[in-house]
Backbone as a chain_set.jsonl record, in Angstrom:
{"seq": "XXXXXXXXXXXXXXXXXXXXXXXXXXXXXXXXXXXXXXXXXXXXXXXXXXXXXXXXXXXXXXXXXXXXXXXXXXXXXXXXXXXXXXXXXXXXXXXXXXXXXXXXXXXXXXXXXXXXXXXXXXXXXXXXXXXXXXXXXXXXXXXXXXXXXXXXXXXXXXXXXXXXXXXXXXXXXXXXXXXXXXXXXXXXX", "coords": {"N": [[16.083, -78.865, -61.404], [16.525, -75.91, -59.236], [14.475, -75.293, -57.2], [13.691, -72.662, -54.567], [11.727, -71.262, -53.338], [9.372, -71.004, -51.159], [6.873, -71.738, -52.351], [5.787, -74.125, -52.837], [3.388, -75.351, -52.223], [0.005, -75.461, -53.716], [-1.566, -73.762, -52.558], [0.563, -71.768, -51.022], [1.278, -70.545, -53.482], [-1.07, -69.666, -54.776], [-1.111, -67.334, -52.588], [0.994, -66.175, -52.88], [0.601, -64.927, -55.581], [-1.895, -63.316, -54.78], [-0.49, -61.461, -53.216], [1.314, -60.182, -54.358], [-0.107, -59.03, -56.416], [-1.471, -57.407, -55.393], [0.531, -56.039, -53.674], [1.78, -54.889, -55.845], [-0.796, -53.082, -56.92], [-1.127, -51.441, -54.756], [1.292, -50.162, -54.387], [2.082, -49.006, -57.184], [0.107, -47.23, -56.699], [0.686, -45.365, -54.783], [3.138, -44.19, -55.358], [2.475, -42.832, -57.337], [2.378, -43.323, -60.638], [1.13, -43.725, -62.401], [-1.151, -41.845, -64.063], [-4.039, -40.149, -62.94], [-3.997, -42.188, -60.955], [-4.468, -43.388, -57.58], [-3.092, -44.07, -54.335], [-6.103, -45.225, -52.955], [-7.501, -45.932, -54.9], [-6.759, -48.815, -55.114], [-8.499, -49.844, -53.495], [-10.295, -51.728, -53.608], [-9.179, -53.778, -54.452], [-7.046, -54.477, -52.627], [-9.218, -55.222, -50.397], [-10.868, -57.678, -51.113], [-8.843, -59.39, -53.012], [-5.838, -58.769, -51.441], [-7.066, -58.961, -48.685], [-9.072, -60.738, -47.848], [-8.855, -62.999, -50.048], [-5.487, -63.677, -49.052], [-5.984, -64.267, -46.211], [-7.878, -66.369, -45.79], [-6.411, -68.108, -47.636], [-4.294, -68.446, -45.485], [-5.492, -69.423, -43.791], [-5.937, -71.994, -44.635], [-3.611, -72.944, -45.105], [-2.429, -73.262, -42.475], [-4.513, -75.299, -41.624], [-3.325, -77.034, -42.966], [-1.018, -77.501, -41.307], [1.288, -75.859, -42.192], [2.472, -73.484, -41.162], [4.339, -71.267, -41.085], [3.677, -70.393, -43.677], [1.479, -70.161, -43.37], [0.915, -68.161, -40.373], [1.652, -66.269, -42.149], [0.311, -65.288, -44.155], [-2.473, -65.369, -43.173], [-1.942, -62.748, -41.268], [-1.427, -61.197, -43.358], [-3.222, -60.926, -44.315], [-5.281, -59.543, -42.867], [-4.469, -57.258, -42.709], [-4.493, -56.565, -45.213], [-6.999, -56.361, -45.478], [-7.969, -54.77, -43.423], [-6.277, -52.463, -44.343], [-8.049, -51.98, -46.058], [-10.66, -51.128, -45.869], [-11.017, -49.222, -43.739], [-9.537, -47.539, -45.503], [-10.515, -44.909, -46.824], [-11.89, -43.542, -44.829], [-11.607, -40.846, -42.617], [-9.013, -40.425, -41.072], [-6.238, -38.817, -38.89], [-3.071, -37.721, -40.696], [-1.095, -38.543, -38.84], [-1.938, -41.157, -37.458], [-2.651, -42.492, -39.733], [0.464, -43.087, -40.243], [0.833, -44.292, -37.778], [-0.363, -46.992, -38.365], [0.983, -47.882, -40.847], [3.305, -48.493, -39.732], [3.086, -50.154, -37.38], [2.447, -52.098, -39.187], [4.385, -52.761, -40.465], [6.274, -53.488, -37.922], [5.33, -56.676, -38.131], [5.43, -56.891, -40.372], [8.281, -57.094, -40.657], [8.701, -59.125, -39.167], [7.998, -61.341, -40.454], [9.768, -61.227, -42.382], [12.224, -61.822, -40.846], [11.474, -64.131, -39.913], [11.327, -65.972, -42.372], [13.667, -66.66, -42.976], [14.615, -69.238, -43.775], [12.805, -69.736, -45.318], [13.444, -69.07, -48.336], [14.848, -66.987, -50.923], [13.279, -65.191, -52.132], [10.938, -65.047, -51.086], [11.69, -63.917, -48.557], [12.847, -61.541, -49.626], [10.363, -60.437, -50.596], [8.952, -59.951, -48.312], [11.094, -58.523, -46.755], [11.161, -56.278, -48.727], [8.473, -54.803, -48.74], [8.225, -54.567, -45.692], [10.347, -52.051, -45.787], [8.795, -50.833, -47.312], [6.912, -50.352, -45.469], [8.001, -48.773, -43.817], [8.72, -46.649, -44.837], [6.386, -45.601, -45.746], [4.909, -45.004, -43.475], [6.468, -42.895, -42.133], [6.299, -41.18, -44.018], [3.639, -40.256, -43.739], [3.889, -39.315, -40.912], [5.475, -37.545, -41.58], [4.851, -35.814, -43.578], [4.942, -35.84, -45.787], [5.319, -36.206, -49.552], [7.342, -37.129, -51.045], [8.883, -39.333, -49.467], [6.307, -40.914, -49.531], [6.241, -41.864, -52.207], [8.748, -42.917, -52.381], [8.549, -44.926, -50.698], [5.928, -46.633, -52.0], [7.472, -47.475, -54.212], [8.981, -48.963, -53.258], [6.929, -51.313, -52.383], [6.204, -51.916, -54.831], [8.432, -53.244, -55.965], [8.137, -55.088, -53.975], [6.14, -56.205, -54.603], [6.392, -57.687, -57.567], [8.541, -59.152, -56.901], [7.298, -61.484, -55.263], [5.281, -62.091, -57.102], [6.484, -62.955, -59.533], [8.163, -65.175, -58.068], [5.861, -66.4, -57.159], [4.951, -67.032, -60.03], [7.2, -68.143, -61.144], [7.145, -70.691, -59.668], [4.78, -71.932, -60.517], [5.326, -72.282, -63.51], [7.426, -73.543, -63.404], [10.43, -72.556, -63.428], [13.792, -71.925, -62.347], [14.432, -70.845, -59.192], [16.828, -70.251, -58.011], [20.304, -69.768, -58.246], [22.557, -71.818, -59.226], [24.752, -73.894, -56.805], [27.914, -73.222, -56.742], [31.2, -74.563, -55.842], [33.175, -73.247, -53.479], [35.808, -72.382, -53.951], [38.686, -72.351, -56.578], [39.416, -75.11, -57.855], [38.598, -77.045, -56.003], [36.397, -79.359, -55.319], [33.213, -80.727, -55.056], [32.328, -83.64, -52.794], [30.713, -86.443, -52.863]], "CA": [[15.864, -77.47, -61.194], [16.787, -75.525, -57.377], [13.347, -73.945, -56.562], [13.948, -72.66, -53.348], [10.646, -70.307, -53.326], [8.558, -71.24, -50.764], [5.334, -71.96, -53.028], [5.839, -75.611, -52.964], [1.902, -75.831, -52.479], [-0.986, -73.927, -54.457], [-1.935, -73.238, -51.311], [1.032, -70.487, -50.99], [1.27, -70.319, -54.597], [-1.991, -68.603, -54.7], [-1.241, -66.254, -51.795], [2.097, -64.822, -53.507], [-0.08, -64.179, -56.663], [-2.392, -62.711, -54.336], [0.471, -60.662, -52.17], [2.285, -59.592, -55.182], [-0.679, -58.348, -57.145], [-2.073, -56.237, -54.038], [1.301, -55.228, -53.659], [1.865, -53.694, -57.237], [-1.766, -51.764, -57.306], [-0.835, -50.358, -53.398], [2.815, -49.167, -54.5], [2.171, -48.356, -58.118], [-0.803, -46.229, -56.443], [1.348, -44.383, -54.206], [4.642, -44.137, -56.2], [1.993, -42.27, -58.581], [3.031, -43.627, -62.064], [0.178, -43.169, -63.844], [-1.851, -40.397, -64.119], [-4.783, -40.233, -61.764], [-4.52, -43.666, -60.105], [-3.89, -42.861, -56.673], [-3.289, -45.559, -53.665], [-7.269, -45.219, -53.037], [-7.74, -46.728, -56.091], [-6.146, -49.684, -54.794], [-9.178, -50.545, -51.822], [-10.913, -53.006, -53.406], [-8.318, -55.167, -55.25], [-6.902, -54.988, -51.109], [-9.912, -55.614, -49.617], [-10.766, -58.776, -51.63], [-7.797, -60.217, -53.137], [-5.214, -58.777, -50.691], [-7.725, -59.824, -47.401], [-10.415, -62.097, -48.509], [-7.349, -64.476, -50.667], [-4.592, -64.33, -48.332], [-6.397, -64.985, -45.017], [-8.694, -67.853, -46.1], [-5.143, -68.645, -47.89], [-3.611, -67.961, -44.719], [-6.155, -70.563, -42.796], [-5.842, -73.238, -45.152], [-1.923, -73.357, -45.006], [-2.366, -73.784, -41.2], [-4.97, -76.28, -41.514], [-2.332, -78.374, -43.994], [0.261, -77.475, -40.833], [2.619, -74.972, -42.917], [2.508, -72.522, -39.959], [5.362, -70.177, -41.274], [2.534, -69.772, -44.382], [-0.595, -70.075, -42.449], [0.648, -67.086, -39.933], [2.167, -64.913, -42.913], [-0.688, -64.963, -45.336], [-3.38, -65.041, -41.611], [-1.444, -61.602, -40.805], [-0.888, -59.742, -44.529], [-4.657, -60.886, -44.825], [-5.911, -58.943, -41.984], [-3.828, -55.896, -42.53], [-4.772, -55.805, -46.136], [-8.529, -56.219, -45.134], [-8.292, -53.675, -42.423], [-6.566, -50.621, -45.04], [-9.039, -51.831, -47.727], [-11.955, -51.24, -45.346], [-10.799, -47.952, -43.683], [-8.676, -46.149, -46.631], [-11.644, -44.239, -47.329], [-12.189, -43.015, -43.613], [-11.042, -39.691, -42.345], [-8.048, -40.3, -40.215], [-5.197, -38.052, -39.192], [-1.664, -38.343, -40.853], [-0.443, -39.425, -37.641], [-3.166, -42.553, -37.421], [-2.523, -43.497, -41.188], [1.82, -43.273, -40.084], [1.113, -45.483, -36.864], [-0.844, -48.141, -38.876], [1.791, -48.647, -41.134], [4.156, -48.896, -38.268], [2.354, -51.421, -36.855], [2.175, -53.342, -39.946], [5.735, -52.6, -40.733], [6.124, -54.302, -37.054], [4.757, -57.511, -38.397], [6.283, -57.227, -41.976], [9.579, -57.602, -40.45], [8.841, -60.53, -38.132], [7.377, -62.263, -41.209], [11.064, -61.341, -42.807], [13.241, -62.492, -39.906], [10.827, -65.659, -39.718], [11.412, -66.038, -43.991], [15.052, -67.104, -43.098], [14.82, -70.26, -43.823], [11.978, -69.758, -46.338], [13.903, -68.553, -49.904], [15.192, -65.227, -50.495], [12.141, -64.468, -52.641], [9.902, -64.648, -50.096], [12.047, -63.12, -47.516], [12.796, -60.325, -49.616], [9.143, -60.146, -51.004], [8.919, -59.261, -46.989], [11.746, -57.525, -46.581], [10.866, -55.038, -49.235], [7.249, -54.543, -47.683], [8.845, -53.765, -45.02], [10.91, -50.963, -46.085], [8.167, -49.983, -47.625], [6.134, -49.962, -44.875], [8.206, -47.86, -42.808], [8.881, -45.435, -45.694], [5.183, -44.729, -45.408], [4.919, -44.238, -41.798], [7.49, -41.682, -42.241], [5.908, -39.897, -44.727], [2.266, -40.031, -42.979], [3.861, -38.314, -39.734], [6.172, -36.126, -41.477], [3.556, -35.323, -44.306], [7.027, -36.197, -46.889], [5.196, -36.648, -50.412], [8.248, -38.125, -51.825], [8.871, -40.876, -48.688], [5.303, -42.152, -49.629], [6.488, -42.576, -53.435], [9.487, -44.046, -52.386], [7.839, -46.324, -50.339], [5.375, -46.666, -53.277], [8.387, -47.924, -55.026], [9.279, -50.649, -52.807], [5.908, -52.085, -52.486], [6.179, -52.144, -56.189], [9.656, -54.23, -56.443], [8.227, -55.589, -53.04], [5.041, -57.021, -55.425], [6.692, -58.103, -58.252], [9.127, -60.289, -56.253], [6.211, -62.256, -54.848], [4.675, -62.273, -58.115], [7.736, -63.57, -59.492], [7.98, -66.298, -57.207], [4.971, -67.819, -57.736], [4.886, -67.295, -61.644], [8.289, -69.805, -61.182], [6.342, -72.233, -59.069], [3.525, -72.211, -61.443], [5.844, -72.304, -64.604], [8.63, -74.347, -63.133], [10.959, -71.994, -63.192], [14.27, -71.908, -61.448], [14.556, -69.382, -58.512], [18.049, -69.63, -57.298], [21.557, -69.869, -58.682], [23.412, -73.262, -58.382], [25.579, -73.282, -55.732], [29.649, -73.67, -56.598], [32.232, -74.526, -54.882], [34.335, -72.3, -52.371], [36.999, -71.591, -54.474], [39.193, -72.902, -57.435], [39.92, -76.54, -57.377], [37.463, -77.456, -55.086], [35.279, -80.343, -55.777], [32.753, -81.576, -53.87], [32.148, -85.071, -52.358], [29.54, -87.126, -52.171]], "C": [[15.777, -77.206, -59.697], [15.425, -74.618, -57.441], [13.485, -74.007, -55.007], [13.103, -71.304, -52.983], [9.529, -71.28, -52.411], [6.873, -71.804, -50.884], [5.452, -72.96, -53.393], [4.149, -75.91, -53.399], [1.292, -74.716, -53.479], [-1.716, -73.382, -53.52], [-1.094, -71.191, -51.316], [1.374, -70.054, -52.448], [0.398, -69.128, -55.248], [-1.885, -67.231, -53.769], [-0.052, -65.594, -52.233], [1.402, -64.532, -54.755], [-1.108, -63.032, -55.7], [-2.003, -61.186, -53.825], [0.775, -59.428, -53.161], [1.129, -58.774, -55.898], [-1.248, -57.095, -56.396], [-1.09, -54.862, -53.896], [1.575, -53.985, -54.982], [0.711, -52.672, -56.958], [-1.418, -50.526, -56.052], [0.261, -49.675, -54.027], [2.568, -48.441, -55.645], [0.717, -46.879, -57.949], [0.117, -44.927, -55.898], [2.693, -44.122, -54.542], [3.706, -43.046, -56.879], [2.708, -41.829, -59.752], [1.763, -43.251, -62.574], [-0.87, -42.429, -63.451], [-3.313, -40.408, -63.855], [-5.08, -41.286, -61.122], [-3.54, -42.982, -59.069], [-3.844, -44.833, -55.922], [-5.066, -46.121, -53.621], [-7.301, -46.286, -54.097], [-7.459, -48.665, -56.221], [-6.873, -50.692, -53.701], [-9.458, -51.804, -52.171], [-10.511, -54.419, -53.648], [-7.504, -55.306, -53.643], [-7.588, -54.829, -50.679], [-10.187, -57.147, -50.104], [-9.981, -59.556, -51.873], [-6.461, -60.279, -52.18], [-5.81, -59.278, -48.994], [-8.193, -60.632, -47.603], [-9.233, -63.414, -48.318], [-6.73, -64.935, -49.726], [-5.165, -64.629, -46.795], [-6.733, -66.015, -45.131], [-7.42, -68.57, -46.884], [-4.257, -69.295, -46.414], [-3.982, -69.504, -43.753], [-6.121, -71.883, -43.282], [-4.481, -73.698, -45.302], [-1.953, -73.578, -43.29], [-3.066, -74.727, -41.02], [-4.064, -77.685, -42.169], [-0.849, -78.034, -42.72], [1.448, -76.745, -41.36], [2.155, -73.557, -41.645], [3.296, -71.053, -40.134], [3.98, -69.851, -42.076], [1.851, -68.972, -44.405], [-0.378, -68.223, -41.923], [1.413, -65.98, -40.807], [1.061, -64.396, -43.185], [-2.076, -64.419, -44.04], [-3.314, -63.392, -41.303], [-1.565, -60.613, -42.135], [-2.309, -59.836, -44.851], [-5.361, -59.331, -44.275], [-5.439, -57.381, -42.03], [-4.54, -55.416, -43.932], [-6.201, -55.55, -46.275], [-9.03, -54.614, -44.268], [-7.986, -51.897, -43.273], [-8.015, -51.336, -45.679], [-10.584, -50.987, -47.037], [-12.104, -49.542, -44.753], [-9.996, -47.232, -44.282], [-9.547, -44.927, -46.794], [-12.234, -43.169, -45.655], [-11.331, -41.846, -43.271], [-10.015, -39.763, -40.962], [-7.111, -39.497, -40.397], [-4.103, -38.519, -39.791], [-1.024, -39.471, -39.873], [-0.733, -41.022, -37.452], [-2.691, -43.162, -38.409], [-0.916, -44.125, -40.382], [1.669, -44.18, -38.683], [0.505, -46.654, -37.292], [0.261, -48.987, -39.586], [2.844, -48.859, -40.165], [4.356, -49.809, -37.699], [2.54, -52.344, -37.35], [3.385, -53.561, -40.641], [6.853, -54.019, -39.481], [6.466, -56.077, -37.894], [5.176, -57.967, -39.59], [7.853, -57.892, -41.347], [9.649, -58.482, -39.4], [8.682, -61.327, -38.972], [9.304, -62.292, -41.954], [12.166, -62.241, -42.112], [12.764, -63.946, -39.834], [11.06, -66.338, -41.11], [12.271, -66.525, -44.156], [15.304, -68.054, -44.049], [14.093, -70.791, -45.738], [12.393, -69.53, -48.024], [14.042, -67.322, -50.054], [13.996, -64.571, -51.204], [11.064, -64.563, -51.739], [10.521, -64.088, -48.841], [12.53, -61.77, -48.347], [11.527, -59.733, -50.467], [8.682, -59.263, -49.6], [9.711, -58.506, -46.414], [11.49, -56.133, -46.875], [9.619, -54.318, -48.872], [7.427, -54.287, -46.484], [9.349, -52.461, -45.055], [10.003, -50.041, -46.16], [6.8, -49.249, -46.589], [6.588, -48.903, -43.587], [8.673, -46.51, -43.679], [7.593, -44.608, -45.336], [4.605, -44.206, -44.593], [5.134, -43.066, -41.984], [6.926, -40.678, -42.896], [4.678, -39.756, -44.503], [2.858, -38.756, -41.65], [4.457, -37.003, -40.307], [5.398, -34.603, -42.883], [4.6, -35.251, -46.103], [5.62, -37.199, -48.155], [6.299, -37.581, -51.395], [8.828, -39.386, -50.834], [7.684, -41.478, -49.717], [5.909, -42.423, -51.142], [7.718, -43.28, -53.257], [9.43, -45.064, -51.994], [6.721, -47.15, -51.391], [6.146, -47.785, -54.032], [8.686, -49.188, -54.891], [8.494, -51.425, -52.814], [5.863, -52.251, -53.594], [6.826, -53.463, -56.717], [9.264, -55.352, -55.489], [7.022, -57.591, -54.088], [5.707, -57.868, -56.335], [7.933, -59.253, -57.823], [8.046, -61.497, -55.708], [5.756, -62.861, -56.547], [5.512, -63.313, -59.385], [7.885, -64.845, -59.421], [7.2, -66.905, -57.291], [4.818, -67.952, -58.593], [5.87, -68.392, -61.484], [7.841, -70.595, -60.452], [6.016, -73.001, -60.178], [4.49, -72.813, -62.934], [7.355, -73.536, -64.423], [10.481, -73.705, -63.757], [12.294, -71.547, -62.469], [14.645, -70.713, -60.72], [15.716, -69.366, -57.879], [19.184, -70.013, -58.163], [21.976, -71.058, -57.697], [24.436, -72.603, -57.683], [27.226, -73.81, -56.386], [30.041, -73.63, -55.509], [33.173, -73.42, -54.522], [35.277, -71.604, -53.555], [37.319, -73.131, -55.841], [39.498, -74.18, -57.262], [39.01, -76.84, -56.574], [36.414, -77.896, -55.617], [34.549, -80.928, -54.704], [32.287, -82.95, -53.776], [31.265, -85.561, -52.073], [28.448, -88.455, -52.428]], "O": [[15.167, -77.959, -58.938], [15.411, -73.415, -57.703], [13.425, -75.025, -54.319], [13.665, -70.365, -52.42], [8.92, -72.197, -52.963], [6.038, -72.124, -50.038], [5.219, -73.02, -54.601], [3.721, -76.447, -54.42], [1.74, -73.644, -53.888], [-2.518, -72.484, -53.777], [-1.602, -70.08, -51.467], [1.856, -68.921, -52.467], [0.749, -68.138, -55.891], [-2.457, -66.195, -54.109], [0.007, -64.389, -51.989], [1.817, -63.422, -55.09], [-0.994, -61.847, -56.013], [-2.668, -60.152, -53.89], [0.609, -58.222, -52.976], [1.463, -57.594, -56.001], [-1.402, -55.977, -56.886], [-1.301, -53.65, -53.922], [1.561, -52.755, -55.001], [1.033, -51.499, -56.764], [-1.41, -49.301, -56.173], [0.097, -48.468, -54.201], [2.727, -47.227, -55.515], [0.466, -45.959, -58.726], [0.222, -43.823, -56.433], [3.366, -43.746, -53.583], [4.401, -42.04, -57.023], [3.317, -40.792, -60.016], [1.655, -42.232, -63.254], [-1.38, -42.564, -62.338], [-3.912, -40.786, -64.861], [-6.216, -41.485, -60.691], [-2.485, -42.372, -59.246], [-4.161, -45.95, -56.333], [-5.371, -47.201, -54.127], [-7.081, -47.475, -53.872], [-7.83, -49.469, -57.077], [-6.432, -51.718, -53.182], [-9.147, -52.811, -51.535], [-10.961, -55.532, -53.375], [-7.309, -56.497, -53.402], [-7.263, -53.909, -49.928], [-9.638, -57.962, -49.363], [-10.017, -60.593, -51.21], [-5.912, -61.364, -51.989], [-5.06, -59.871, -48.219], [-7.506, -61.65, -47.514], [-8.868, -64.2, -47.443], [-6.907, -66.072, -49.288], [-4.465, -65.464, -46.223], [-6.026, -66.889, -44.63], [-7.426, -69.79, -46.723], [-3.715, -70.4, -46.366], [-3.217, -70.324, -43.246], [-6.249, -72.849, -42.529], [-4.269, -74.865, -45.632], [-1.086, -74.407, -43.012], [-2.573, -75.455, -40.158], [-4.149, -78.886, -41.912], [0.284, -78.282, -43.131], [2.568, -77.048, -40.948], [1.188, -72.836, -41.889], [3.012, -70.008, -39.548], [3.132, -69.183, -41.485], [1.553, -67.882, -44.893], [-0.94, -67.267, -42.456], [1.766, -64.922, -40.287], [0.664, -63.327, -42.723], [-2.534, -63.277, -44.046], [-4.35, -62.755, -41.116], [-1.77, -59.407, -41.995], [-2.768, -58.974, -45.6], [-5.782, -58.38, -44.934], [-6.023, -56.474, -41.437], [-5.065, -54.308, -44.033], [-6.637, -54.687, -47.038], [-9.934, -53.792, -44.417], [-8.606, -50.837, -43.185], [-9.056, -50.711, -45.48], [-11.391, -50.376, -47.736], [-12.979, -48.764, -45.135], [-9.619, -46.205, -43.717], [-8.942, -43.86, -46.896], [-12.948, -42.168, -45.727], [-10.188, -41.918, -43.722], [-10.311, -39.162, -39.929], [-6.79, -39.179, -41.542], [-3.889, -39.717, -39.606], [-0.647, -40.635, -40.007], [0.122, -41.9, -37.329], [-2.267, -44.307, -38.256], [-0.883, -45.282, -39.965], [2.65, -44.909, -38.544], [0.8, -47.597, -36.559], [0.563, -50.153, -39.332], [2.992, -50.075, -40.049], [5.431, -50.348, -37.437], [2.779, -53.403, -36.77], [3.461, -54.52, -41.408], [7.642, -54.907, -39.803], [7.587, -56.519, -38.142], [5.299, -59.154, -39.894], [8.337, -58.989, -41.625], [10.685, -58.573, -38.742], [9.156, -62.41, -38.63], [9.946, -63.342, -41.961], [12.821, -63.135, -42.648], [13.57, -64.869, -39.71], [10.964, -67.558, -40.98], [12.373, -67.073, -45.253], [16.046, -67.866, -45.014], [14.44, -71.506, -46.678], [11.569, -69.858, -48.877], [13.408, -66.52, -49.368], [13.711, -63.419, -50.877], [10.161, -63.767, -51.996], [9.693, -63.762, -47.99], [12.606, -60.788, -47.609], [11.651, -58.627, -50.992], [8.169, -58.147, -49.683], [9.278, -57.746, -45.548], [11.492, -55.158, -46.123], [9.756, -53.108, -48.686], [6.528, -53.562, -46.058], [8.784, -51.65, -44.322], [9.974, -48.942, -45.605], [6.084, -48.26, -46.744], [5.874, -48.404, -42.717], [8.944, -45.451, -43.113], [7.54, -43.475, -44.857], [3.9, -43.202, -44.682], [4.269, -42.192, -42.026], [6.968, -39.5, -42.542], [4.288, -38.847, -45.236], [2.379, -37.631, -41.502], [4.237, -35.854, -39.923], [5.418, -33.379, -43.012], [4.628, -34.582, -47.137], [5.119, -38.297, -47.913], [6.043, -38.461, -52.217], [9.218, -40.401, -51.411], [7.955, -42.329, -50.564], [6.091, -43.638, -51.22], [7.86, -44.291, -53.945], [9.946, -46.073, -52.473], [6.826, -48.375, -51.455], [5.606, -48.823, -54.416], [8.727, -50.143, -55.667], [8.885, -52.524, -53.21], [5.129, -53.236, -53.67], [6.359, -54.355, -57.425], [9.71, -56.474, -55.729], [7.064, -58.819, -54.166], [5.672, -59.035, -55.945], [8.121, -60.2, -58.586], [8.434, -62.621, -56.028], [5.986, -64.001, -56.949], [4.99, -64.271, -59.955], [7.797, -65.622, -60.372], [7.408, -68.099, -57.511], [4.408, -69.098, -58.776], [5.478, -69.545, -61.661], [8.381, -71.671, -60.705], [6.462, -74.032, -60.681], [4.162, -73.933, -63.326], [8.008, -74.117, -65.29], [11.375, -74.342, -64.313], [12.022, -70.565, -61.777], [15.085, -69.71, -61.28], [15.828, -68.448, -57.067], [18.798, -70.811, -59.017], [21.92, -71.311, -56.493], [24.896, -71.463, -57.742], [27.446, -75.021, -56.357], [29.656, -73.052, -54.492], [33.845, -72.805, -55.35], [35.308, -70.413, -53.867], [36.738, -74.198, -56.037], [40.0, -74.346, -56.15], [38.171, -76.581, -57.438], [35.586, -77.238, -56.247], [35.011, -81.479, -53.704], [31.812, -83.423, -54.808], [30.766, -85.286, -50.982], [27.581, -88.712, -51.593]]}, "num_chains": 1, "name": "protein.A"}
């Protein structure tokens, strides 16, 4: 079986259950699917499981030397610690739309750095990305349907993560064998 999902350890195993579950309650908050769950609703499962998990996740994949890990889970800790802590605080649009910005920033360094990592964890970060500049967008421009589309992605963004480490955990294969080039073409080896 080709697992080519980054959750080799239970180290990051645990932090894409972590990622992915954070991610669903944040997006499926602000997508608003169901009927009065807002993002709010979403602080404490990212203050705990989205900060708490993936930092102390985050520190124990750098203590075992996985460094790509260490400074993903280190970074999505601290961001998801920091909304969970001030969601609830009275900031302007503007403030909320330069946070994610910021953390949009940082999403897509974790993507470009993911290269190497499996496409489910680079587009677990990709799509957190997107989504994090969807929401910017719709913080400055005050765009109720950006934030649900961003909503959206953090949704598909979650369930890719989530995903990913269910096929760790389950043994699972996460990529398509590779063929050969073209017709006739056998390979050697």
């Amino acid at each position: 079986m080709d697992n080519d999902v980054s959750t080799g350890s239970s180290i990051s195993t645990l932090g894409h259950l972590a990622l992915g579950l954070t991610l669903l309650a944040f997006g499926l908050g602000h997508a608003d699917v169901i009927d009065g769950v807002t993002a709010s609703d979403a602080v404490s499962l990212a203050t705990y499981v989205g900060g708490v998990t993936l930092f102390v996740a985050g520190l124990l994949a750098l203590r075992d030397r996985d460094a790509a890990t260490g400074t993903a889970f280190s970074a999505l800790g601290a961001l998801w610690f920091t909304w969970g802590v001030t969601a609830g605080g009275q900031v302007s649009d503007n403030a909320a739309g330069l946070f994610m910005l910021l953390f949009a920033l940082i999403a897509l360094s974790l993507t470009l750095g993911a290269a190497g990592g499996g496409v489910l964890t680079q587009g677990t970060y990709g799509l957190f990305f997107v989504s994090l500049v969807l929401l910017a967008i719709a913080g400055f421009a005050g765009n109720d349907a950006l934030a649900k589309a961003g909503g959206w992605f953090a949704v598909v963004a979650g369930a890719v993560s989530w995903y990913g480490a269910t096929a760790a955990l389950a043994h699972w294969p996460t990529s398509l064998p590779r063929r050969a080039a073209g017709r006739g073409v056998t390979a050697t080896g």
